[in-house]
Rosetta silent file (secondary structure, phi, psi, omega in degrees, C-alpha in Angstrom):
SEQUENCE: XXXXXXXXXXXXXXXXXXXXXXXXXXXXXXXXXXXXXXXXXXXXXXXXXXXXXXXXXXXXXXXXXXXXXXXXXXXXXXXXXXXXXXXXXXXXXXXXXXXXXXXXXXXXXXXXXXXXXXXXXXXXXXXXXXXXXXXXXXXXXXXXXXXXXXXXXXXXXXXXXXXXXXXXXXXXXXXXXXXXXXXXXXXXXXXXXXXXXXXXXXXXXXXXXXXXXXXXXXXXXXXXXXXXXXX
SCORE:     score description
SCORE:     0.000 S_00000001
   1 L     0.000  132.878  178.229  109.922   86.049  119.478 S_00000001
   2 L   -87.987  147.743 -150.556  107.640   88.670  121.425 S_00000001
   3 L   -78.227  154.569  159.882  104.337   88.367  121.797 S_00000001
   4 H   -29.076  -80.325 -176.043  101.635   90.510  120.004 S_00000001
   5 H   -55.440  -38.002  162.921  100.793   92.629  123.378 S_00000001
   6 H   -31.166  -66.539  168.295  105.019   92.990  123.603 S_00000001
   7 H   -38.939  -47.428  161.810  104.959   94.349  120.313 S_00000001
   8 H   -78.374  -28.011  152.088  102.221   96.244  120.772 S_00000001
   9 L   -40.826  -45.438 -177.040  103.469   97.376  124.248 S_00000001
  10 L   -76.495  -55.675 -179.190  106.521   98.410  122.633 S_00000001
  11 H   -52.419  -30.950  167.336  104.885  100.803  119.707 S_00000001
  12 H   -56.739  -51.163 -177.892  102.852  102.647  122.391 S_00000001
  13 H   -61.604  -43.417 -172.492  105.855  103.633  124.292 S_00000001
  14 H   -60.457  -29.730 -166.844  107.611  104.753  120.718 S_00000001
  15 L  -125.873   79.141 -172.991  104.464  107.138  120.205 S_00000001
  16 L   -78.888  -27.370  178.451  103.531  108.686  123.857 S_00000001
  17 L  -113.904   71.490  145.871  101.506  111.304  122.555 S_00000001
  18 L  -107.667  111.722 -105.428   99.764  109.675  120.440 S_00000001
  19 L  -103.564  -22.145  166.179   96.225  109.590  122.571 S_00000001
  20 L    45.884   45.940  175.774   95.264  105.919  121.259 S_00000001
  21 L   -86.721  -29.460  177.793   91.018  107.459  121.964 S_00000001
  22 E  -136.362  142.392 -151.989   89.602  105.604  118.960 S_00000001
  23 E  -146.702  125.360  125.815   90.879  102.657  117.813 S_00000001
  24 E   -22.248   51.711 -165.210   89.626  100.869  114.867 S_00000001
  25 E   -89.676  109.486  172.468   89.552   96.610  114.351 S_00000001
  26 E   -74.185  118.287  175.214   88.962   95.987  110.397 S_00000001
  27 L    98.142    9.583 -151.163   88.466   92.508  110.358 S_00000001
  28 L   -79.124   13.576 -165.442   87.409   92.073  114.419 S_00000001
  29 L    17.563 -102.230 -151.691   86.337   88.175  113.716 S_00000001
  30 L   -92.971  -36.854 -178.006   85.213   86.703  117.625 S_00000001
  31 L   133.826   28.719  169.443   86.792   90.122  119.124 S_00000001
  32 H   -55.947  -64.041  168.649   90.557   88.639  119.330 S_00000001
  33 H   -62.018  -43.224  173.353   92.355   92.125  118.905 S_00000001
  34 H   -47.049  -17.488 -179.757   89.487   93.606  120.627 S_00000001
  35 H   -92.801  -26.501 -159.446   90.671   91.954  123.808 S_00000001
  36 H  -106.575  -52.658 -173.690   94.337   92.731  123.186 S_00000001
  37 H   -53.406  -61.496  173.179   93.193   96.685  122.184 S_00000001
  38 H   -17.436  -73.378  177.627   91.132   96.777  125.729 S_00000001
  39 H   -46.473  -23.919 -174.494   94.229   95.551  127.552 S_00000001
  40 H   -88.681  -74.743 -175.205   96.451   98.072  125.918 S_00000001
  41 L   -80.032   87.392 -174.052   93.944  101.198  125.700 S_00000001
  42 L   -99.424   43.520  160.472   90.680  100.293  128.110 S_00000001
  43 L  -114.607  -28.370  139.871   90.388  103.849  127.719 S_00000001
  44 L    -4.983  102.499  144.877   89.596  103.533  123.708 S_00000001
  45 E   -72.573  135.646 -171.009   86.222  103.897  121.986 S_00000001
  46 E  -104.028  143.444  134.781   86.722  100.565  120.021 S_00000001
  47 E  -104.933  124.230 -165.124   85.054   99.914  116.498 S_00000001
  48 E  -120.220   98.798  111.204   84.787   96.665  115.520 S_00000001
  49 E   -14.393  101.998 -169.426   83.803   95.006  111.895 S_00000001
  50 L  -146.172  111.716 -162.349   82.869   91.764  111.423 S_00000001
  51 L   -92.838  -43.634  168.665   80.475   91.260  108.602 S_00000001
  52 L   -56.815  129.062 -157.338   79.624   87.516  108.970 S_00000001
  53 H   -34.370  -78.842 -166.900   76.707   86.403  111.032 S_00000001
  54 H   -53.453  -71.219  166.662   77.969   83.496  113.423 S_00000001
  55 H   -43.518  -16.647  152.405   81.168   85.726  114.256 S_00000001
  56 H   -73.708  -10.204 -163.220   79.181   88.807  114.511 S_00000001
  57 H  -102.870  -61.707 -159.518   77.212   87.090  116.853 S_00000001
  58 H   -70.411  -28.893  168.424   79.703   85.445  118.819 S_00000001
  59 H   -81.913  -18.878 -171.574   81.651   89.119  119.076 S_00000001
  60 H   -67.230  -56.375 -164.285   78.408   90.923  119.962 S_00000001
  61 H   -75.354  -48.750  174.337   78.742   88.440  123.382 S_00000001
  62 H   -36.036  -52.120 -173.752   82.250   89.042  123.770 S_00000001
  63 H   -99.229   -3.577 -165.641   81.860   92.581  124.200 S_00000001
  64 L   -67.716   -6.032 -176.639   78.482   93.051  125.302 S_00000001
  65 L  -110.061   32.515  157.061   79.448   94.085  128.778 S_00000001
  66 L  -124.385  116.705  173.501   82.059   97.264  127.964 S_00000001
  67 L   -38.859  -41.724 -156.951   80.283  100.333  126.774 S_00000001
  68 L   -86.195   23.917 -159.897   83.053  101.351  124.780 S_00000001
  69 E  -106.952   89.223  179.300   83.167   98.445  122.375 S_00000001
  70 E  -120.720  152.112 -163.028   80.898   99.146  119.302 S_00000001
  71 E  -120.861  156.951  170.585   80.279   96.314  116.771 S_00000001
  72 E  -158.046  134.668 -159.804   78.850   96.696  113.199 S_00000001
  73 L   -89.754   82.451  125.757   78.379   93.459  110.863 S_00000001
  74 L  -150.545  173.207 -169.351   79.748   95.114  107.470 S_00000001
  75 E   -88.161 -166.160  179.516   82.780   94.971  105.951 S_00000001
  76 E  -128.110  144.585  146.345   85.103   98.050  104.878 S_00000001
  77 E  -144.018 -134.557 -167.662   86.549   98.592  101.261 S_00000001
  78 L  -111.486   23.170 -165.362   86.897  100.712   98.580 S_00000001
  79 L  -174.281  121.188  162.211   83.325  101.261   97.525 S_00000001
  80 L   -72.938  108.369 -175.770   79.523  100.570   98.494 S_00000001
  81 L  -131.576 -173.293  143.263   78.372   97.530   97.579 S_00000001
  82 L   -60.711  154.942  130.161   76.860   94.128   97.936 S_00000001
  83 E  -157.838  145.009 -123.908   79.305   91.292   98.096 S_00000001
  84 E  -112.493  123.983  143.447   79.436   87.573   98.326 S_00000001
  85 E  -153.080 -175.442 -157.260   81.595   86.238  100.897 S_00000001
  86 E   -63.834 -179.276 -147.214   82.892   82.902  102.393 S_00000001
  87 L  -171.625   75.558  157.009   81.068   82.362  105.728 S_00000001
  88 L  -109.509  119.047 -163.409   82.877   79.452  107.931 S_00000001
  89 L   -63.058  129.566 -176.684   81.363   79.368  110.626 S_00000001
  90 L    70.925  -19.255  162.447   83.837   81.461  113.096 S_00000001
  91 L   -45.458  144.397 -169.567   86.473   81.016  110.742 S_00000001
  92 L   -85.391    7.437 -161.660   89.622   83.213  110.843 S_00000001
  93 L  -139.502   17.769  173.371   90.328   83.011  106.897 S_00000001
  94 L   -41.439  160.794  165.331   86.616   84.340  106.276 S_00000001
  95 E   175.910  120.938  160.533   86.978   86.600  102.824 S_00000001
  96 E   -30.817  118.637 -147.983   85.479   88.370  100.361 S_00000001
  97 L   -99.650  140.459 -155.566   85.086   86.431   97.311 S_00000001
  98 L  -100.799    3.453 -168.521   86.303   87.758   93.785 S_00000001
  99 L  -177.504  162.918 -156.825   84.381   85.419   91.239 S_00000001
 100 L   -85.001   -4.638 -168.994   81.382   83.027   90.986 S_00000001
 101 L  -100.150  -24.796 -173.587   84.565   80.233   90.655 S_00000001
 102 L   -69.070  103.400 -172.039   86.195   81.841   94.003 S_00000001
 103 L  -168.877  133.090 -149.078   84.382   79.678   96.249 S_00000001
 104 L  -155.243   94.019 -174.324   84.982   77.236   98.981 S_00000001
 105 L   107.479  175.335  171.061   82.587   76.384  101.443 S_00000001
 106 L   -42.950   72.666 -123.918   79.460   78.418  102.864 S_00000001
 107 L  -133.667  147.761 -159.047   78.875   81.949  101.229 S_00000001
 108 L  -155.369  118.314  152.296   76.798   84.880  102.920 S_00000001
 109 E   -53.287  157.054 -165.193   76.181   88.044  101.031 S_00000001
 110 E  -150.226  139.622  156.915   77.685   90.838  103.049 S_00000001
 111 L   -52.145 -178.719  172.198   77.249   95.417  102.998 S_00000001
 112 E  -179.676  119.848 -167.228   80.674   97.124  102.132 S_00000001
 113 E  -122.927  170.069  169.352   80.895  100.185  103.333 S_00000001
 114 E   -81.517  118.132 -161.631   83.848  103.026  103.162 S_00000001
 115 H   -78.533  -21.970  163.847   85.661  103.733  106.010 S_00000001
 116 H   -45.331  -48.757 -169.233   85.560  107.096  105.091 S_00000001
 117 H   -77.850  -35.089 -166.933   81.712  107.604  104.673 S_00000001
 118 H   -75.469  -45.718 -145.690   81.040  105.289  108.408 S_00000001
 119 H   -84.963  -20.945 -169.853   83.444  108.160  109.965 S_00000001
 120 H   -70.450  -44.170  164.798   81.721  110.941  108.338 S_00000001
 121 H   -94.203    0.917  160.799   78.304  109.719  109.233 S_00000001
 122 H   -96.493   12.696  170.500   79.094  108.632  112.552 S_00000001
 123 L    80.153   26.144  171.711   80.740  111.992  113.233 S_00000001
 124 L  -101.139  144.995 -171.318   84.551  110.840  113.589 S_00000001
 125 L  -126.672  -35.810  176.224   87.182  113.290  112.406 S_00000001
 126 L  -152.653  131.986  153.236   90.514  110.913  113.485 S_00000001
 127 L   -76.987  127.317 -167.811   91.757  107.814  114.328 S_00000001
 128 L   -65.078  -78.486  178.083   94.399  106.703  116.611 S_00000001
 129 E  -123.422  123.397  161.094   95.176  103.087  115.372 S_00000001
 130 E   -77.274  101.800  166.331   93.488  101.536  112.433 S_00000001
 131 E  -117.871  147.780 -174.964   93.665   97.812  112.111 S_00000001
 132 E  -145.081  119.491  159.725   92.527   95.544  108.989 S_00000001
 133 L  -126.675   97.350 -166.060   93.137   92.068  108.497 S_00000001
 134 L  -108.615   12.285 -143.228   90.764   91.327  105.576 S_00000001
 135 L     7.536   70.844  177.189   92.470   88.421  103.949 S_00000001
 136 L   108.326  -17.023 -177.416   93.301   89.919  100.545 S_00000001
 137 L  -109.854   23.791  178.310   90.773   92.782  100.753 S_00000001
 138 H   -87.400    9.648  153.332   93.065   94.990  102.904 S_00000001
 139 H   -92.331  -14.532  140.128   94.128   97.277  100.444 S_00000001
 140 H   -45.684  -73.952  168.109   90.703   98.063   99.418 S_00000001
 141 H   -35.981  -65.484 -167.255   89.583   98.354  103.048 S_00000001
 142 H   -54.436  -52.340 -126.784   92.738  101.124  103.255 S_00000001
 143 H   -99.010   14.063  171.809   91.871  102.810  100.276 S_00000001
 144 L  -117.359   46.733  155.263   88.484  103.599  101.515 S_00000001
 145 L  -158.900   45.968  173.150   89.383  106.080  104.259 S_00000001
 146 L   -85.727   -0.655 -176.859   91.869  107.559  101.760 S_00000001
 147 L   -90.093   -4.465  159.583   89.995  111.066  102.020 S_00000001
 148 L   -60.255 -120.160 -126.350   91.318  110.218  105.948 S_00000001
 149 L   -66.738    1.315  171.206   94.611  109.235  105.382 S_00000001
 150 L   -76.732  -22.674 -158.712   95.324  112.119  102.675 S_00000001
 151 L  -101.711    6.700 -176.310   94.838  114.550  105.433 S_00000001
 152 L    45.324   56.358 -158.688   96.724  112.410  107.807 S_00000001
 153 L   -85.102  -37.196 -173.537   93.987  112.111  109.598 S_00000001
 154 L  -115.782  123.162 -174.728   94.635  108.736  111.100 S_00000001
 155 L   -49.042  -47.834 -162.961   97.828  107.788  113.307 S_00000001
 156 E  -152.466  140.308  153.625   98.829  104.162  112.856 S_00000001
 157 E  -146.969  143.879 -176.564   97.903  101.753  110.899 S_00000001
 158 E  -106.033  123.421 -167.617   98.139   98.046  110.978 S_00000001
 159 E  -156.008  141.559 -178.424   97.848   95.739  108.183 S_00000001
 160 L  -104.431  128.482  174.037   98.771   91.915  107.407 S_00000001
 161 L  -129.245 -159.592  174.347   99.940   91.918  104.668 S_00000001
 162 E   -95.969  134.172 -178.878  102.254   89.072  102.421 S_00000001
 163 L   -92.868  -38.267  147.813  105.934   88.366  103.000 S_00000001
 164 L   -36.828  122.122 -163.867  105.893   86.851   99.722 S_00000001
 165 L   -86.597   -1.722  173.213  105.146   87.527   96.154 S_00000001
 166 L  -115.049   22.633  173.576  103.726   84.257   95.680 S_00000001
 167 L   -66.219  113.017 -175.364  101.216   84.408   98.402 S_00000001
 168 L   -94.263   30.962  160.926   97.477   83.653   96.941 S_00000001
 169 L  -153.912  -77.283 -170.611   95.555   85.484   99.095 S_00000001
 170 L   -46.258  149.311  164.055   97.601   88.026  101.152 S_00000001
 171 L   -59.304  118.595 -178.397   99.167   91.433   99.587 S_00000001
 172 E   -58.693  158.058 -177.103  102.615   91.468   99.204 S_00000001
 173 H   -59.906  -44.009 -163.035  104.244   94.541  101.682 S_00000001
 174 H   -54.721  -23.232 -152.540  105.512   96.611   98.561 S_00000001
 175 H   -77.029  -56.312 -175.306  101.611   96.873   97.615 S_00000001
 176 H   -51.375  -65.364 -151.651  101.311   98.851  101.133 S_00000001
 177 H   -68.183  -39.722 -173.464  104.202  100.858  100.598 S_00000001
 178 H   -69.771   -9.338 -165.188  103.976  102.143   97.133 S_00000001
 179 H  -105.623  -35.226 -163.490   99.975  103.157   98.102 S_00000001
 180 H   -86.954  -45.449  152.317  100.880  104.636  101.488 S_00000001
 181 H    -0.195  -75.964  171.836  103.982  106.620  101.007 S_00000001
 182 H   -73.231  -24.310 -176.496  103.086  108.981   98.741 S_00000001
 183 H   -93.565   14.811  170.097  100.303  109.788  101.205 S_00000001
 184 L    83.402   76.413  172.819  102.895  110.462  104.435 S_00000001
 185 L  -154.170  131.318  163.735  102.499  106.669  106.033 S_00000001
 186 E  -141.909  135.330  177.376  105.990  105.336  106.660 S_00000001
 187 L   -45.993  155.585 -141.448  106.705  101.749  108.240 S_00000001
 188 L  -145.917  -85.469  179.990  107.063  101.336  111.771 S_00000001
 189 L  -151.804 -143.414 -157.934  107.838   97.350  111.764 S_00000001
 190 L  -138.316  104.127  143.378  107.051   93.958  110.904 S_00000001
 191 E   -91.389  158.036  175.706  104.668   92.197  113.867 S_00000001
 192 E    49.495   61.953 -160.530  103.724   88.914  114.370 S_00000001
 193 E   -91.777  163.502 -155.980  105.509   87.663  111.660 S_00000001
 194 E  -128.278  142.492 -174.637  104.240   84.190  110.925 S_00000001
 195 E  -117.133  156.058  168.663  107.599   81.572  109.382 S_00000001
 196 L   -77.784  145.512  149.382  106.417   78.479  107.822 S_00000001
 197 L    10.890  -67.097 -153.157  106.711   75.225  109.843 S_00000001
 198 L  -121.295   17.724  169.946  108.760   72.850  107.652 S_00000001
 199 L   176.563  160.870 -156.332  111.078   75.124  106.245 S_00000001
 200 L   -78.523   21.420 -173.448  112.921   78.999  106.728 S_00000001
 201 L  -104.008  118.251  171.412  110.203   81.289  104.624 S_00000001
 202 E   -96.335  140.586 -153.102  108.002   83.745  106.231 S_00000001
 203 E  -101.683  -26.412  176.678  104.191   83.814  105.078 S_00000001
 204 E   174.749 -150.158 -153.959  102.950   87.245  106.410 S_00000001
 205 E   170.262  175.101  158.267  102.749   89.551  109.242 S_00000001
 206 E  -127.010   98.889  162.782  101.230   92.785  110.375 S_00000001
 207 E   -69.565  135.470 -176.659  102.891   96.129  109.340 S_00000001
 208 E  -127.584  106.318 -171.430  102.359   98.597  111.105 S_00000001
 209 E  -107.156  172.577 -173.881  103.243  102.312  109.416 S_00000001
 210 E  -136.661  143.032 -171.212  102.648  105.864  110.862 S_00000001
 211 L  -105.088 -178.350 -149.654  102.053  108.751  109.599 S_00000001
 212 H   -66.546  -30.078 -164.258  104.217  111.405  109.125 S_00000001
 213 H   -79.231  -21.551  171.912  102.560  113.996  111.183 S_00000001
 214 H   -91.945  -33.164 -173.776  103.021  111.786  114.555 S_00000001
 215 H   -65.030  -53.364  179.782  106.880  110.640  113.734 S_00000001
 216 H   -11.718  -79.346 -178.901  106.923  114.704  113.678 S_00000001
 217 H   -81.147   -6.318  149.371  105.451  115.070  117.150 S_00000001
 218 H   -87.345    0.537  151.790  106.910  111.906  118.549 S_00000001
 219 L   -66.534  124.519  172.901  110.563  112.788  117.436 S_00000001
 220 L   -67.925  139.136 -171.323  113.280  113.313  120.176 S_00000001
 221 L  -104.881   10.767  160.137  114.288  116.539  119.084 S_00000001
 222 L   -96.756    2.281  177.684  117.518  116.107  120.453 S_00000001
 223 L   -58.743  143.059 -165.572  118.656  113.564  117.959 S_00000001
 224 L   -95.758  158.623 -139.801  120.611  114.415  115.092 S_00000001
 225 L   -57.151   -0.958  176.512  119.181  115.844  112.196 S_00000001
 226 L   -63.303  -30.844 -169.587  119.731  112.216  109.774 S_00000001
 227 L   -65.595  -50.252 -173.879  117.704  110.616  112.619 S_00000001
 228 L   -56.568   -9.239 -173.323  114.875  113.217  111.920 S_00000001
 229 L  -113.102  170.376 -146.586  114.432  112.773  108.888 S_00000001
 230 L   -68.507  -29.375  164.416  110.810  112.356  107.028 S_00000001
 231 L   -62.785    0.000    0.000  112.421  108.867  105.047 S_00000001
């Protein structure tokens, strides 16, 4: 199975001009993707989102010596609000919590911001690659840079989502497709698909779709036209 940076390695080559200048991490926990985005792009302004303290902390240090690395402790959805979530410390399964009984653990109120409204007031007009791994709040996260992604504003996007329909925290992919479609986002692949252990079922993944206006400009135009076309 190929590695993350393979994967990632590969999809760069599939989209050369797509300029990969601002790059997005949804989700950045200690600054794990942030390390793998460097390595790909070091030419990237990175934004990174990590709304709990001890992993906001511990990413702040990760990154503190590359300019182009900026971190901001709130989360993204689909609205500004307040919202309660778990808080293990440095944990990777951190998540906004959906009821006073959804609760497990440590809890830290958290901002929620839009992604739309941070690019507007931080003066960003497009994104190269968007990534969100929110456990369960990633369709939320997307749908708040949907005044973005109507205008196909943003290139790639990356999202873990559920291989499964009986997954209790991740989205199943059909969730993705049916939101992103109709707005010109078409799938790209499956990465880092994760199988279970003890038996031949796969638990999730990251898709990663594109939108329509770079398969445009990143189509060999000698190919013939079925290859070409916008499905």
């Amino acid at each position: 199975m190929p590695t993350e940076l393979e994967e990632l390695k590969e999809f760069t080559s599939r989209v050369p001009r797509l300029a990969f200048k601002t790059v997005f991490d949804v989700g950045a926990n200690i600054g794990q993707s942030v390390r793998l985005f460097r390595s790909l792009w070091p030419g990237a302004d990175i934004y990174a989102f990590e709304p709990v303290q001890s992993s906001f902390q511990r990413l702040q240090s990760a990154v503190a010596a590359h300019a182009n690395v900026k971190c901001y402790q709130i989360a993204l959805g689909d609205q500004p609000m307040r919202a309660s979530m778990q808080s293990q410390s440095l944990g990777k399964a951190n998540r906004i919590l959906s009821g006073a009984n959804d609760t497990s653990g440590p809890v830290e109120e958290v901002e929620v911001e839009t992604g739309a409204r941070f690019c507007a007031s931080h003066g960003i007009h497009s994104i190269d690659y968007l990534k969100i791994d929110a456990e369960g709040f990633d369709l939320k996260a997307c749908q708040g840079f949907e005044p973005m992604l109507k205008e196909q504003q943003i290139g790639a996007i990356q999202i873990e989502v559920g291989m499964q329909l009986t997954d209790p925290v991740h989205l199943p992919l059909h969730a993705f497709l049916s939101y992103l479609h109709p707005l010109g986002y078409r799938l790209y692949k499956i990465h880092n698909q994760h199988v279970q252990s003890h038996r031949p079922v796969s638990r999730r993944g990251n898709a990663v779709f594109v939108s329509l206006r770079q398969i445009k400009v990143n189509t060999i135009t000698e190919a013939a036209p079925e290859q070409i076309s916008e499905s």
